[in-house]
BAKE-743435 format. One line per field, with one value per atom (N, C-alpha, C): atom name; x, y negated, z negated; residue in one letter. Coordinates in nm, 3 decimals. Layout:
N
name <- (CA, ...)
x <- (X, ...)
y <- (Y, ...)
z <- (Z, ...)
resn <- (a, ...)
END
This chain:
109
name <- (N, CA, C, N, CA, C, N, CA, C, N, CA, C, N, CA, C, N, CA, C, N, CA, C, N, CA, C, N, CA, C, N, CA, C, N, CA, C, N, CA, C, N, CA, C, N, CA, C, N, CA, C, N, CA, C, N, CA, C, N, CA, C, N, CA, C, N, CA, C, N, CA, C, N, CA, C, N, CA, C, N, CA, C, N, CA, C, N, CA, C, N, CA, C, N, CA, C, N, CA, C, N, CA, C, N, CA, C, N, CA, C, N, CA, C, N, CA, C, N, CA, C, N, CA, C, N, CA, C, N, CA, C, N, CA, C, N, CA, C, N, CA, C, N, CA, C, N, CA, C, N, CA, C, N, CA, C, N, CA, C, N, CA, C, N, CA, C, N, CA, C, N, CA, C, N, CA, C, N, CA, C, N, CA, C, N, CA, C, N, CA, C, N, CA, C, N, CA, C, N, CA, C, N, CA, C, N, CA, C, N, CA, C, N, CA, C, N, CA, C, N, CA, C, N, CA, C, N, CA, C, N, CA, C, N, CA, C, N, CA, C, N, CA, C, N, CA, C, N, CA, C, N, CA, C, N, CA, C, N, CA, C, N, CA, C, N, CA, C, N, CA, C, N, CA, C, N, CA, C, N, CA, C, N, CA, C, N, CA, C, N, CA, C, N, CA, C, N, CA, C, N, CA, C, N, CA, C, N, CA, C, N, CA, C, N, CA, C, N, CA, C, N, CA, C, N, CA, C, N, CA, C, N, CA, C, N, CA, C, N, CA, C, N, CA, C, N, CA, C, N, CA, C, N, CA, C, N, CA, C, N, CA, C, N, CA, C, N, CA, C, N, CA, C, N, CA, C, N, CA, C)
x <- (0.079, 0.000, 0.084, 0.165, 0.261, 0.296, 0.337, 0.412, 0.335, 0.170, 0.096, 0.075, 0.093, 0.031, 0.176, 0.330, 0.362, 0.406, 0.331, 0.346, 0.217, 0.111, 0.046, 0.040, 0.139, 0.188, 0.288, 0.336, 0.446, 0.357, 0.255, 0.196, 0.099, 0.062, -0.035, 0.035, -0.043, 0.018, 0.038, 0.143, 0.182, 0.064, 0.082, -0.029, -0.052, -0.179, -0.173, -0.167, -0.075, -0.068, -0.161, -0.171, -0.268, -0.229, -0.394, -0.398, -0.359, -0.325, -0.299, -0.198, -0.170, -0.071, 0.082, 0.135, 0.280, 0.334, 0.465, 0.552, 0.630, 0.629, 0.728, 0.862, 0.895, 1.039, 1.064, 1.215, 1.239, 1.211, 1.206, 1.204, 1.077, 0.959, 0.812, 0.778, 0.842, 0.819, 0.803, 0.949, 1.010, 0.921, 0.864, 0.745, 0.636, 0.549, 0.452, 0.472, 0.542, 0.575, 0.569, 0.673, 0.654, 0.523, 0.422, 0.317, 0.202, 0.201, 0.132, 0.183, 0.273, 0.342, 0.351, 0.329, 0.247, 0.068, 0.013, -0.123, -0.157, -0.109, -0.108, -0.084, 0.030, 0.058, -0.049, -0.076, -0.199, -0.307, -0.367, -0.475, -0.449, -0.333, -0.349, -0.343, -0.288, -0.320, -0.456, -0.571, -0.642, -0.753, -0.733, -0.848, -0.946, -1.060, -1.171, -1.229, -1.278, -1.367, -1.491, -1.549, -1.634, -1.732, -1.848, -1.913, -2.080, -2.117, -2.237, -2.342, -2.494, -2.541, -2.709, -2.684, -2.843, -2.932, -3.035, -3.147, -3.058, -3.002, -2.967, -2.811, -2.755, -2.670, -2.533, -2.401, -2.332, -2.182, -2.132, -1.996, -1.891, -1.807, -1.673, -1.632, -1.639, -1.573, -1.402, -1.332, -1.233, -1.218, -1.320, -1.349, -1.378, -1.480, -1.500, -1.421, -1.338, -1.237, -1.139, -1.086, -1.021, -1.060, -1.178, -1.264, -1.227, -1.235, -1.302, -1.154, -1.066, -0.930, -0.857, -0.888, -0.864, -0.954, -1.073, -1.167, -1.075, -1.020, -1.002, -0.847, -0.795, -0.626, -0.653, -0.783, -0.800, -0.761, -0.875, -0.869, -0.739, -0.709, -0.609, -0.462, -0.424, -0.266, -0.206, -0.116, -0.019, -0.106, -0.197, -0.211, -0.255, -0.163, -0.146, -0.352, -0.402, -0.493, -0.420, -0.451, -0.436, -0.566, -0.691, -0.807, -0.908, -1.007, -1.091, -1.148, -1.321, -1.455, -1.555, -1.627, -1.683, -1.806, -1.893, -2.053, -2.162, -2.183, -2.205, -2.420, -2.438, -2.596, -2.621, -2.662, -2.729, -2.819, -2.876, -3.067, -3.001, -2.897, -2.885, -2.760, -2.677, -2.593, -2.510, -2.463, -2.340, -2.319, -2.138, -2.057, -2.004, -2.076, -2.007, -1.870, -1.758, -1.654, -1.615, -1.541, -1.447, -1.322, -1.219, -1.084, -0.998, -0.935, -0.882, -0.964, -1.091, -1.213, -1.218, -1.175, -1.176, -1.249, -1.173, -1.255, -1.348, -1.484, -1.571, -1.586, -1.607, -1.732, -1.789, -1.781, -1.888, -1.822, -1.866, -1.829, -1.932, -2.020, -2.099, -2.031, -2.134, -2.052, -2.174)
y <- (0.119, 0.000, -0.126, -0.150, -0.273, -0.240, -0.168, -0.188, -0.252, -0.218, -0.288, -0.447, -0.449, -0.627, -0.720, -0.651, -0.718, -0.742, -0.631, -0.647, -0.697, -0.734, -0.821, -0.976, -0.968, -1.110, -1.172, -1.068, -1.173, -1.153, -1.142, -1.137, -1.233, -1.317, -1.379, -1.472, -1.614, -1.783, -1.816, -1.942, -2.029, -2.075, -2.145, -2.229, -2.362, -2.449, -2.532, -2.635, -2.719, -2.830, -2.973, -3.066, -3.147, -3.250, -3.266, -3.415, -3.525, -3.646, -3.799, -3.831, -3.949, -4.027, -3.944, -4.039, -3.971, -4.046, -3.994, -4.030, -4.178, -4.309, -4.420, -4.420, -4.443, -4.445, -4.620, -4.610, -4.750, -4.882, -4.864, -5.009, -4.986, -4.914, -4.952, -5.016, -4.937, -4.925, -5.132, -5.177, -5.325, -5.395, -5.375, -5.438, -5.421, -5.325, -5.335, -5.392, -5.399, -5.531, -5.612, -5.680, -5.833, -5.887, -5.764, -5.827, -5.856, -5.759, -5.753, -5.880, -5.931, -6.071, -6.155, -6.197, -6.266, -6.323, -6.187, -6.204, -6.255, -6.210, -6.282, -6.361, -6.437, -6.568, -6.654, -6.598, -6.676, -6.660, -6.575, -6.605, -6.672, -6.691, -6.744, -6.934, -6.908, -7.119, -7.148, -7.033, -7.008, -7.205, -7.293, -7.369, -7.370, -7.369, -7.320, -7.461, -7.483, -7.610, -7.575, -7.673, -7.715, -7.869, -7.765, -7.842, -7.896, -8.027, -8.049, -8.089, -7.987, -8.033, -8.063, -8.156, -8.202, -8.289, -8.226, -8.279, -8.326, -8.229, -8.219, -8.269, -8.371, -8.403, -8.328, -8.317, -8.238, -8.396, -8.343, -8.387, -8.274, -8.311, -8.243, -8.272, -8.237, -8.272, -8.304, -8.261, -8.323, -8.463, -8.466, -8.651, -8.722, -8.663, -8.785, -8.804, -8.659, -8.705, -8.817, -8.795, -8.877, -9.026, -9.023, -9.146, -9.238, -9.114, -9.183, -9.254, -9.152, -9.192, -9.314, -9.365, -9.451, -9.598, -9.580, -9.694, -9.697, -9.585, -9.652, -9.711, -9.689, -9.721, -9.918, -9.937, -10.091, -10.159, -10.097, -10.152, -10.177, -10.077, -10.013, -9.945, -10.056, -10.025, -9.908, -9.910, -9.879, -9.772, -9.748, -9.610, -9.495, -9.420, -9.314, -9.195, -9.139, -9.054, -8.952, -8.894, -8.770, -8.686, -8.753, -8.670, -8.734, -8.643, -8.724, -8.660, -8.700, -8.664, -8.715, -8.587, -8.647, -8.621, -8.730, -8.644, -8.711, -8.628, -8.637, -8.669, -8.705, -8.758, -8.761, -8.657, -8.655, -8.691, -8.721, -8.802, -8.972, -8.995, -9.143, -9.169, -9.060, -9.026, -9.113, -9.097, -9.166, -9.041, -9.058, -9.036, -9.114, -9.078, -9.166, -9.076, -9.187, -9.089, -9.180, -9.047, -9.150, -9.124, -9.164, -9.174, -9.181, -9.076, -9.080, -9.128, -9.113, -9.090, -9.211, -9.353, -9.480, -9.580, -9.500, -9.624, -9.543, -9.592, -9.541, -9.636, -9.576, -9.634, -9.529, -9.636, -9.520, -9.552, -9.433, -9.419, -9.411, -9.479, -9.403, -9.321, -9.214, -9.159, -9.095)
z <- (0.000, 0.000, 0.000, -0.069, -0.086, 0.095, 0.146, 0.301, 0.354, 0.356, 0.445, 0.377, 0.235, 0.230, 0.251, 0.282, 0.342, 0.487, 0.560, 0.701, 0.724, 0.675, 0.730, 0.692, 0.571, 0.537, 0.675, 0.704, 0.754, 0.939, 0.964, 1.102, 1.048, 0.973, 0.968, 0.997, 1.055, 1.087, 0.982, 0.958, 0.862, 0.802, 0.658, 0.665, 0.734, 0.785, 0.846, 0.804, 0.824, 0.795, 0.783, 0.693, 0.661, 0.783, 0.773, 0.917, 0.832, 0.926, 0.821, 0.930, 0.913, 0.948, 0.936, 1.064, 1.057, 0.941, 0.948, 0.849, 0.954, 0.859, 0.922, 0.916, 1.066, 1.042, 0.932, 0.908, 0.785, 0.913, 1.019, 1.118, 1.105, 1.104, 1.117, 0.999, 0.861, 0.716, 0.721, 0.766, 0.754, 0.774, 0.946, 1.028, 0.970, 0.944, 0.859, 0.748, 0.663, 0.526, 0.564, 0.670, 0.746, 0.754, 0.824, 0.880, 0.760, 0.672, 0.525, 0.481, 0.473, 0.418, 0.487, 0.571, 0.658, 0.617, 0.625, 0.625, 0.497, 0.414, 0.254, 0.234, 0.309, 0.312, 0.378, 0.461, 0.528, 0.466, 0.400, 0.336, 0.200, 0.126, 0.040, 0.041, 0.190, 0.236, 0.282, 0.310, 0.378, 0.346, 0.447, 0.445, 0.514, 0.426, 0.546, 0.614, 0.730, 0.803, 0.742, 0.679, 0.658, 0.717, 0.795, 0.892, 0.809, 0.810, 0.716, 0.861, 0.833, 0.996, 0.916, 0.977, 0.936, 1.024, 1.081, 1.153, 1.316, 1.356, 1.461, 1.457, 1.368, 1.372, 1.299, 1.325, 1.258, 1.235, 1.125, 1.058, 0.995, 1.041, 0.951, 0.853, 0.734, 0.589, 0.597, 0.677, 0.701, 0.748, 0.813, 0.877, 0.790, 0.727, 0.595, 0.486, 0.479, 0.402, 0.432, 0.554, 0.592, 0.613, 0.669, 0.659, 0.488, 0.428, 0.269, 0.218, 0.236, 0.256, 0.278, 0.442, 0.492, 0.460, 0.380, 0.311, 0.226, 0.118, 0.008, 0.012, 0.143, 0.137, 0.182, 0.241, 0.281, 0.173, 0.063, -0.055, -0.142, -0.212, -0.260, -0.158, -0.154, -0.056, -0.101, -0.260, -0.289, -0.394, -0.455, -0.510, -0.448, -0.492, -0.472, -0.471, -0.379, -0.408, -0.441, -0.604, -0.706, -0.644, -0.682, -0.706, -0.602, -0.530, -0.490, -0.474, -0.505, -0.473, -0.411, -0.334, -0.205, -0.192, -0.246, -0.238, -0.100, -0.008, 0.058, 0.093, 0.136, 0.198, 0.325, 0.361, 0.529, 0.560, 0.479, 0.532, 0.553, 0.467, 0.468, 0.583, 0.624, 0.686, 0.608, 0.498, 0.415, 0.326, 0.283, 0.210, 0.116, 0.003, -0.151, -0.197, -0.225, -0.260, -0.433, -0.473, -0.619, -0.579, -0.625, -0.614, -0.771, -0.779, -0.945, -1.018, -1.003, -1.091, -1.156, -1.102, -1.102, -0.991, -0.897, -0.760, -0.683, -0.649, -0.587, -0.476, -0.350, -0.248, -0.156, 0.003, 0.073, 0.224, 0.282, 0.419, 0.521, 0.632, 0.689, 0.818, 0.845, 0.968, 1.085)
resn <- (x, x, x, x, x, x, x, x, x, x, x, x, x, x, x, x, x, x, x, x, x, x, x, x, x, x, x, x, x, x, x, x, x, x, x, x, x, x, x, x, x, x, x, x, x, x, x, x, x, x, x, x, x, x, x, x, x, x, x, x, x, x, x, x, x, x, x, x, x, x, x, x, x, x, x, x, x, x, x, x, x, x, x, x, x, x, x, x, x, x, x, x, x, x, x, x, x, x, x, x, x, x, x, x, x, x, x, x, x, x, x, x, x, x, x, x, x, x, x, x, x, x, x, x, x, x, x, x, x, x, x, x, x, x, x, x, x, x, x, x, x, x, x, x, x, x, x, x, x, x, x, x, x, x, x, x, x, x, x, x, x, x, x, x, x, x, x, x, x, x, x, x, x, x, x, x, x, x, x, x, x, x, x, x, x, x, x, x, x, x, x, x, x, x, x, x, x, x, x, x, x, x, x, x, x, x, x, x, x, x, x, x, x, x, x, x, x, x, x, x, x, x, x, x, x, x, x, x, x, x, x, x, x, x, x, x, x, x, x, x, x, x, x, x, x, x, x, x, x, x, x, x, x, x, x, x, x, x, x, x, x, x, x, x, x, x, x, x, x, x, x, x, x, x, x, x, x, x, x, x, x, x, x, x, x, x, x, x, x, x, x, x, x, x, x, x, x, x, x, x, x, x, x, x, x, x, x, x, x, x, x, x, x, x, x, x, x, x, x, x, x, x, x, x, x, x, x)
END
């Protein structure tokens, strides 16, 4: 009995090997890190556009920032914007902003 369980051990196939991904060579290993570090980098600067659309009309929050920006630099030459907040009104189509939570006005657009 032992003769036969190992002559049909050794006529049976290997076992089969598991499906999956190959193995990376170290230049793919590199490139795939690069690109993972990359994408992380980019999502962690990630700014999103923000578009405000109301009653047919649309604005970019970047515009009014900049808008709000450029009002308050008329005013105020030489200080510096730290902080600024931007509350916005589409029925009136104006942007009220503050600036270091001191100077307020408005932008229409």
């Amino acid at each position: 009995m032992n003769k036969e369980k190992t002559a049909t051990a050794a006529t049976e196939p290997a076992a089969k090997k598991k499906g999956g991904r190959k193995p990376m060579t170290a230049e793919e290993k590199a490139s795939a890190a690069k690109a993972r570090a990359e994408s992380k980098a980019k999502a962690d600067h990630l700014k999103p556009t923000v578009i405000v659309q109301f009653q047919g009309s649309e604005v970019e929050l970047d515009t009014l920032v900049e808008a709000a920006k450029a009002d308050f630099r008329q005013a105020k030459r030489r200080t510096p914007v730290t902080d600024l907040k931007l509350y916005v009104k589409p029925e009136e189509r104006m942007a009220y902003y503050v600036v270091n939570e001191k100077f307020s006005g408005s932008v229409s657009y």
